[in-house]
C-alpha positions in Angstrom: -14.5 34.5 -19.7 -10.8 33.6 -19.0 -9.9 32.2 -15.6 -7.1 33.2 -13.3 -6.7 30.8 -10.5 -5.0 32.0 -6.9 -3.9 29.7 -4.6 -3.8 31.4 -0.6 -0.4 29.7 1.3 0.8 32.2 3.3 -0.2 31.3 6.8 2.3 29.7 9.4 0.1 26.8 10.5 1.1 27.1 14.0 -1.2 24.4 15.1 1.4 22.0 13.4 3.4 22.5 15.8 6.8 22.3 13.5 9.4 23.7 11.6 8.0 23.0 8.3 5.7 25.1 6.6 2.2 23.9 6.6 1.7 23.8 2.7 4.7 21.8 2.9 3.6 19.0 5.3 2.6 15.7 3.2 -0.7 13.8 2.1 -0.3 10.9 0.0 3.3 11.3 -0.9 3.0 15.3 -1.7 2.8 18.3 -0.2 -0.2 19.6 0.8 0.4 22.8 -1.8 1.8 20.6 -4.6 -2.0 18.7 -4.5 -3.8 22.4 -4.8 -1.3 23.5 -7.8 -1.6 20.1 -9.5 -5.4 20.7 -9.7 -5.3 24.1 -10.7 -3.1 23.3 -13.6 -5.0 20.2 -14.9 -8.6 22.7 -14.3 -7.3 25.6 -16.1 -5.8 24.1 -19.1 -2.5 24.4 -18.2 -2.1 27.7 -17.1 0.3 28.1 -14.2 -1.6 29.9 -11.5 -1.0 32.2 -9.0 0.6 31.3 -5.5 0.6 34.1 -2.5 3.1 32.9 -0.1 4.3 34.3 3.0 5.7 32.3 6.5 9.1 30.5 5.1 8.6 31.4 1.7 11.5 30.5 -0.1 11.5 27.2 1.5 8.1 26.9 0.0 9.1 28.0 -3.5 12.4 25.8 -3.6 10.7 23.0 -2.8 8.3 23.3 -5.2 10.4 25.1 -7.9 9.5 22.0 -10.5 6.3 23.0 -10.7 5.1 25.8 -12.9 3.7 28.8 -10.8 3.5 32.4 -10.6 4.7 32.9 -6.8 4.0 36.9 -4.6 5.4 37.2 -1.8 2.7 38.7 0.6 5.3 40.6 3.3 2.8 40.8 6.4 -0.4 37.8 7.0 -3.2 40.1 7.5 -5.6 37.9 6.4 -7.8 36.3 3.6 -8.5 39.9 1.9 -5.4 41.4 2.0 -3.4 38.1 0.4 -6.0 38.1 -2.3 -5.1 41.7 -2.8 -1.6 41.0 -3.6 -2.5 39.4 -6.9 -4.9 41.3 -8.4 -2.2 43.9 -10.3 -1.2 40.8 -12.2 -5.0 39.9 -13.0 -7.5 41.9 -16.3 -9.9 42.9 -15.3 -11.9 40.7 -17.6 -10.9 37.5 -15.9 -12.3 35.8 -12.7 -10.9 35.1 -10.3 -10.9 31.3 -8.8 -9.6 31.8 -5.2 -8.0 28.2 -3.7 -6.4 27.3 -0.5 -2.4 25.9 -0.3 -4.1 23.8 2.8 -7.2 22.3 1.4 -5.6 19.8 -0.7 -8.7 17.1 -1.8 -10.8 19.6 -3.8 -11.9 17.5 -7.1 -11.7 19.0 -10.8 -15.0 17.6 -11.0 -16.4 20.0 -8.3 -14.2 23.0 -9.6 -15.4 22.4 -13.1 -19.5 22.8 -11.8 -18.6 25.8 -10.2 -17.3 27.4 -12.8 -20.2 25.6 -15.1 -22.7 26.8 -12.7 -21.9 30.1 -11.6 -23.2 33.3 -14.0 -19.9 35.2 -15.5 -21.4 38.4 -13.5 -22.0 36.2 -10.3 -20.1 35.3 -7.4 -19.9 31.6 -6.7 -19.0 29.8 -3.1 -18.2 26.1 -2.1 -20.4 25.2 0.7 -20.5 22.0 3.1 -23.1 21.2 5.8 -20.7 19.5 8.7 -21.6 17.1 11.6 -18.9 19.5 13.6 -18.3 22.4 11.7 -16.4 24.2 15.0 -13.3 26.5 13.8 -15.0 27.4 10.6 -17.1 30.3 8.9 -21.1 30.1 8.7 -23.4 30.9 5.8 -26.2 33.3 6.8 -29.3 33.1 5.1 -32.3 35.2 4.4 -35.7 33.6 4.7 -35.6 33.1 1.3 -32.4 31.2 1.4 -30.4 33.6 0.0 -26.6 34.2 1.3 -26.6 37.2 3.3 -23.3 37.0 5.2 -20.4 34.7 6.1 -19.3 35.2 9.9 -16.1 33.9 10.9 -16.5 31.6 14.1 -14.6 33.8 16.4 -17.1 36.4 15.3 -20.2 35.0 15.8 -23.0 34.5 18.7 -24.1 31.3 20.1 -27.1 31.3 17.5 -25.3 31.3 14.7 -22.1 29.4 15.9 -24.8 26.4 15.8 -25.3 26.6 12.0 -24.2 24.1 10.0 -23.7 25.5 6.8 -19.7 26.3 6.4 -17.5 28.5 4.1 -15.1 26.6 2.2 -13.1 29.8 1.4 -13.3 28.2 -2.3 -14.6 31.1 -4.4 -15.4 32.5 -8.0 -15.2 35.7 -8.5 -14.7 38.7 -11.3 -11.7 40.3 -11.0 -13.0 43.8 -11.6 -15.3 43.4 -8.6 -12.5 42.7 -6.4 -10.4 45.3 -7.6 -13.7 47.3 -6.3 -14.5 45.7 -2.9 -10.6 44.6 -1.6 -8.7 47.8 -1.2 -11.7 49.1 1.0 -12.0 45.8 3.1 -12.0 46.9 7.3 -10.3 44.6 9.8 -12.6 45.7 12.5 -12.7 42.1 13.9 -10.9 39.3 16.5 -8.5 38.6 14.6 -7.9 42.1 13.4 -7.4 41.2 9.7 -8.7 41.7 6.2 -11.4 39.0 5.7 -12.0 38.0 1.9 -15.4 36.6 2.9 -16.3 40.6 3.4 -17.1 40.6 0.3 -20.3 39.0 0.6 -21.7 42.0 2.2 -20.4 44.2 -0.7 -22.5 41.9 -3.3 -25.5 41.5 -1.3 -25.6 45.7 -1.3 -24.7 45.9 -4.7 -27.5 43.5 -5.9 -24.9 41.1 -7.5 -25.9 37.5 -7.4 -24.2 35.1 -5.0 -24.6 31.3 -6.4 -23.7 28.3 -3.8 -23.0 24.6 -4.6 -21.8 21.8 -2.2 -19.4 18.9 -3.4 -19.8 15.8 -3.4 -17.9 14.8 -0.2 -17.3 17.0 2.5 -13.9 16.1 3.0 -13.6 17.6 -0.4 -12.8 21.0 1.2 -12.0 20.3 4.9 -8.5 22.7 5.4 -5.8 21.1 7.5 -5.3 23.1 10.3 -3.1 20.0 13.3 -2.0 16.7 12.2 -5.0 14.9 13.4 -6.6 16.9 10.6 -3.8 16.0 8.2 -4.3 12.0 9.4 -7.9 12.4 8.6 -7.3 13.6 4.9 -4.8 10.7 4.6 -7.5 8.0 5.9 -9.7 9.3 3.5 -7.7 10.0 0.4 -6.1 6.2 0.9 -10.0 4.8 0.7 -11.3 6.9 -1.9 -8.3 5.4 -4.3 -8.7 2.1 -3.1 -12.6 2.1 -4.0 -11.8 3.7 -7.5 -8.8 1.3 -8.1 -11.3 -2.1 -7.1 -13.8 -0.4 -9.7 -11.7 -0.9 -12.4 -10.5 -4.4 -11.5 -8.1 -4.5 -8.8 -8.2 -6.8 -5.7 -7.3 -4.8 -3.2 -7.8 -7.1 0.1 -8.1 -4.3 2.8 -8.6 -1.4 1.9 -8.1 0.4 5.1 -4.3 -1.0 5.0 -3.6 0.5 2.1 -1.1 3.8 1.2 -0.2 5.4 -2.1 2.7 7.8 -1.2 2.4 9.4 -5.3 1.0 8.1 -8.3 0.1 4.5 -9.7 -1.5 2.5 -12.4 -2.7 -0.8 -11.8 -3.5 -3.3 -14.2 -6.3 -5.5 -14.3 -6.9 -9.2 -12.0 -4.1 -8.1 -9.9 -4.3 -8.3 -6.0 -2.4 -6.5 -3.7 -2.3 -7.3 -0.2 -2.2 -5.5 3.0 0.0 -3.3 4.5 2.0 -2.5 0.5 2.9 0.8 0.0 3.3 2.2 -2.9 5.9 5.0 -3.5 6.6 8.0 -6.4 5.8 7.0 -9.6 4.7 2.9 -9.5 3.5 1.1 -12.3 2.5 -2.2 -12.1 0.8 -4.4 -15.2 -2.1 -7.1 -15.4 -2.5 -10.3 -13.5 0.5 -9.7 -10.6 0.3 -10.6 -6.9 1.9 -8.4 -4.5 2.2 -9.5 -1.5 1.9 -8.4 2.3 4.5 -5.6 3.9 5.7 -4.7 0.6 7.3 -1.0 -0.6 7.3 -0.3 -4.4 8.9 2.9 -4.9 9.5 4.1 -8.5 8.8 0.9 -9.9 7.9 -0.8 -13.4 6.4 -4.1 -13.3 5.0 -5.8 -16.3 2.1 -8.8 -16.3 1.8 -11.7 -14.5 4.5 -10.9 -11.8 4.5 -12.2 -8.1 6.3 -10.3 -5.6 6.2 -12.4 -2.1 5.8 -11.2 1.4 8.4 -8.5 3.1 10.0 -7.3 -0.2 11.6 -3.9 -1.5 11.7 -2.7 -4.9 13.4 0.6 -5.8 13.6 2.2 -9.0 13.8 -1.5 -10.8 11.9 -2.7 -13.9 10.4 -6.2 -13.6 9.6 -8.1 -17.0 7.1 -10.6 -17.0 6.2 -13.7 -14.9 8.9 -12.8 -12.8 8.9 -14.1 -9.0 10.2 -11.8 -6.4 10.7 -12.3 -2.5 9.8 -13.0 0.1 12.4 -10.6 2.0 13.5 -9.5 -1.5 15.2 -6.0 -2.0 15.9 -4.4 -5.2 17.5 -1.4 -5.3 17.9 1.5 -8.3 19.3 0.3 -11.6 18.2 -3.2 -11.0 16.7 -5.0 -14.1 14.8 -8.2 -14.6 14.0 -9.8 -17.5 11.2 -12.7 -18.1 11.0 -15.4 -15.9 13.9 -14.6 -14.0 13.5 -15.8 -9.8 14.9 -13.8 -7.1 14.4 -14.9 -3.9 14.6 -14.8 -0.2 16.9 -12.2 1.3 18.3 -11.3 -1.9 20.0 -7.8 -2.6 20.6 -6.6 -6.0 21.5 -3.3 -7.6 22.0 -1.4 -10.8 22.2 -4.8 -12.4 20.8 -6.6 -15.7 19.1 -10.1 -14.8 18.6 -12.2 -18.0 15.7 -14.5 -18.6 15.0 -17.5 -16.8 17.6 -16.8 -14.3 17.8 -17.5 -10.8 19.0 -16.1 -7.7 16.6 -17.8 -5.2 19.0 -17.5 -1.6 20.6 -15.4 0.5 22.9 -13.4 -2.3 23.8 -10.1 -3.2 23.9 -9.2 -6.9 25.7 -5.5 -7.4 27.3 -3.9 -10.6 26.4 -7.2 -12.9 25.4 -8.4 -16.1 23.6 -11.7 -15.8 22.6 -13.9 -18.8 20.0 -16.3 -19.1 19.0 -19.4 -17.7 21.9 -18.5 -14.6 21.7 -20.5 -11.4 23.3 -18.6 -8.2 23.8 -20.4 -5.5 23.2 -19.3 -1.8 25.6 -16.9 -0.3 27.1 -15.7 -3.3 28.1 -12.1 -3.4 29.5 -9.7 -6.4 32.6 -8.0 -4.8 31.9 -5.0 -6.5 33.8 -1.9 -4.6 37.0 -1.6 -3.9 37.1 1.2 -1.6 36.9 4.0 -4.2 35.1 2.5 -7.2 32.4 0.1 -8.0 33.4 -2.5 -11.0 31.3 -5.3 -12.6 30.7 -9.0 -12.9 29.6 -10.1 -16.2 28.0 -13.6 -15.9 27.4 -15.5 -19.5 24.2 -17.5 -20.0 23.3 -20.7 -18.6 26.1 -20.5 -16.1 25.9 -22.3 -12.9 27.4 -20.5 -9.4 28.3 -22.5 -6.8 26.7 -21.6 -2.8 28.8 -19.2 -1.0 30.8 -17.9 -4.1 32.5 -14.6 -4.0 32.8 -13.1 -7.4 35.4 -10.1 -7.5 35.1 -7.4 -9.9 36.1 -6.9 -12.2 35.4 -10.7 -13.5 34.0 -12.2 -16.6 32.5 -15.9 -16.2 31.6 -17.4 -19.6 28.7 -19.5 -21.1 28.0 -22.6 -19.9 30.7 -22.0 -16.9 30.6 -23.8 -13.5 31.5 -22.1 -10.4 32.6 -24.5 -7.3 30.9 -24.1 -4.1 32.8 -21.9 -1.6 35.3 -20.7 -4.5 36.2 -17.0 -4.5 37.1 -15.9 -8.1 39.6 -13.2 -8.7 40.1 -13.6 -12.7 38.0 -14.5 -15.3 36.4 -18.1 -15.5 36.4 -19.7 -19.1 33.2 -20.8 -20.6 32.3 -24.8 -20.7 34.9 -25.4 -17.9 34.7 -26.1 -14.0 36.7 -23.5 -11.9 37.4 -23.7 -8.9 39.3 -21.6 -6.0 39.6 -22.8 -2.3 42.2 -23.5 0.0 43.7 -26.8 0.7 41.4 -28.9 3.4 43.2 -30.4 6.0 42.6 -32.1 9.5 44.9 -31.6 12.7 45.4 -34.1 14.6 45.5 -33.9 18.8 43.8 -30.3 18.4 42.2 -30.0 21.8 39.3 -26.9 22.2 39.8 -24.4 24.6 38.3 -24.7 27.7 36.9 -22.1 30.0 39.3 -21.4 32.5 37.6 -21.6 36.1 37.7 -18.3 38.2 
């Protein structure tokens, strides 16, 4: 039976307390809505689902326009029922129906795929979770024979069945033609004076249709994010559920409770990271590296047996092998290293190529350059790259040597085998094999006297 997945993000999320949409606040790197659409694309074999939005919509859809999705605009929030409602013209009647939350972000594939494994074609099936503190949330009711009766909405319900421990998810399974039956008659006749989806329970219990239940395997699974202390909890958990499935297959990861994915990464074996790293985007990092404390990888490549030391910055660079990085290290976008190259402590270098064996181990700044092999840069030297308006580059041959506190103004070449004097600043191009040199004339005044403070 073919599947048609609808993901419920209409609601405000006043509880946030903020200007941004709920679905649009971020876990992990990613909006809360861009976690539920990702799943439902990977469950349902590519095929885009179906998103009801509502409360800033547009800001919703623009932000998410990369991903493929079939958005509705649902014009008024009057609940559950009546969003639901909104998609079923676009829906066979053949199909069911798999019913998903924009604010319940952690829901596996695993768990999605034994519902839908589980649940008789002609059935309904419901996500259940039994909750230390299930307070805001809907209860299952259940016959004496264990049977689902009812769900009843918190605000709804009496003392006796407010202490049930049972919850609704909201996640659901159900065939489209029997929802085309039940939602246009659902009543509002409760608090919140809206059109509960969960009605439809009653409908199936009258009707005789079978209602099959399933809990995941961790609560947390389908806990909805309602306040930011909600949100914080997801993140704690999300951040240790990686970090356990990344040391299963290998990885040292030292603390686990200091550590943050903020998007998606693949980790090679033998390699350690250490505490407080933070991992950005899309981050790639190969077999046998170290990274070291207080770091932020964002968008990175890194290939084996790489060491990046305490306090560094890597954007959007590619790192070749046994490269050594840091500490207090920043590399920014375009920034290329090949093997064995050093950079070192409070380094800066941007959309630049590093050749092997190079090294740029003190206090530099590398921008707009081509650097050969086996180059020595001396502290303090700088690329003058921009001129105001436009960025040029350095070209640096291989095996050259740069003298400390070298200013290199673009656009320059400096040959093979070239040596750069300490403290020179280079405005034309240096030939390869020779010494060049640029400094003013030192002299010594004699009978200089220093200022002295002048008493008040």
């Amino acid at each position: 039976m073919t599947l048609s997945t609808v993901i419920l993000a209409a609601g405000q999320g006043k509880r946030m307390h903020s200007k941004t949409p709920k679905v649009l606040h971020h876990l992990a790197g990613k909006a809360l809505l861009e976690h539920v659409i990702t799943t439902a694309y990977a469950l349902n074999n590519n095929t885009p689902p179906t998103i009801i939005y509502g409360h800033e919509g547009e800001l919703v859809k623009r932000t998410l326009a990369h991903l493929h999705a079939t958005w509705i605009a649902q014009t008024e929030q009057l609940g559950t029922g009546h969003a639901l409602l909104q998609a079923l013209p676009t829906i066979p009647d053949t199909h069911r129906v798999l019913v998903l939350y924009g604010d319940v972000p952690l829901t596996s594939i695993d768990t999605l795929k034994k519902l839908l494994a589980t649940t008789p074609t002609d059935a309904i099936g419901i996500i259940t979770a039994v909750l230390p503190n299930p307070t805001g949330l809907g209860r299952i009711m259940r016959d004496t024979h264990n049977r689902i009766t009812r769900i009843i909405e918190e605000k709804d319900a009496d003392a006796t069945q407010r202490a049930i421990q049972e919850i609704n998810s909201g996640i659901c399974l159900v065939p489209a033609a029997l929802l085309k039956r039940w939602l246009p008659n659902l009543k509002n006749h409760n608090q919140q004076k809206e059109y509960y989806l969960t009605d439809i329970i009653a409908d199936a219990v009258r009707e005789n249709i079978a209602i099959h239940s399933m809990q995941p395997q961790a609560f947390e699974e389908v806990l909805g994010i309602n306040d930011r202390v909600q949100l914080a909890h997801l993140e704690r958990y999300y951040q240790r559920h990686l970090a356990e499935k990344l040391m299963r297959q290998g990885i040292t990861i030292v603390d686990p409770t200091r550590f943050d994915v903020r998007g998606d990464v693949i980790i090679g074996g033998d390699t350690t990271i250490d505490i407080n790293v933070i991992f950005e985007g899309r981050v790639t990092i190969g077999k046998d590296c170290t990274i070291g404390p207080n770091t932020i990888l964002r968008n990175v490549l890194i290939a084996d047996r790489v060491e990046i030391k305490a306090n560094s910055m890597i954007d959007g660079a590619e790192i070749a092998d046994d490269c050594v990085i840091g500490p207090f290290a920043r590399l920014r976008p375009g920034t290329v290293l090949s093997p064995h190259s050093h950079v070192g402590n409070f380094v800066e270098i941007k959309n630049s190529d590093i050749g092997a064996g190079s090294k740029i181990n003190h206090l530099s700044y590398i921008g707009d350059s081509d650097i050969g092999k086996k180059v020595n840069v001396g502290a303090g030297t700088i690329t003058c790259n921009y001129d105001g308006v436009n960025k040029h580059r350095t070209v640096i041959g291989d095996n050259a040597f740069i003298g400390s506190n070298t200013s290199l103004v673009a656009p320059v070449t400096i040959g093979d085998n070239a040596t750069i004097g300490a403290g020179s600043a280079i405005s034309r191009d240096a030939p390869a094999e020779q010494l060049t040199i640029c400094r003013a004339q030192q002299r010594s005044i004699e009978n200089w006297q220093r200022p002295e403070k002048k008493e008040t």
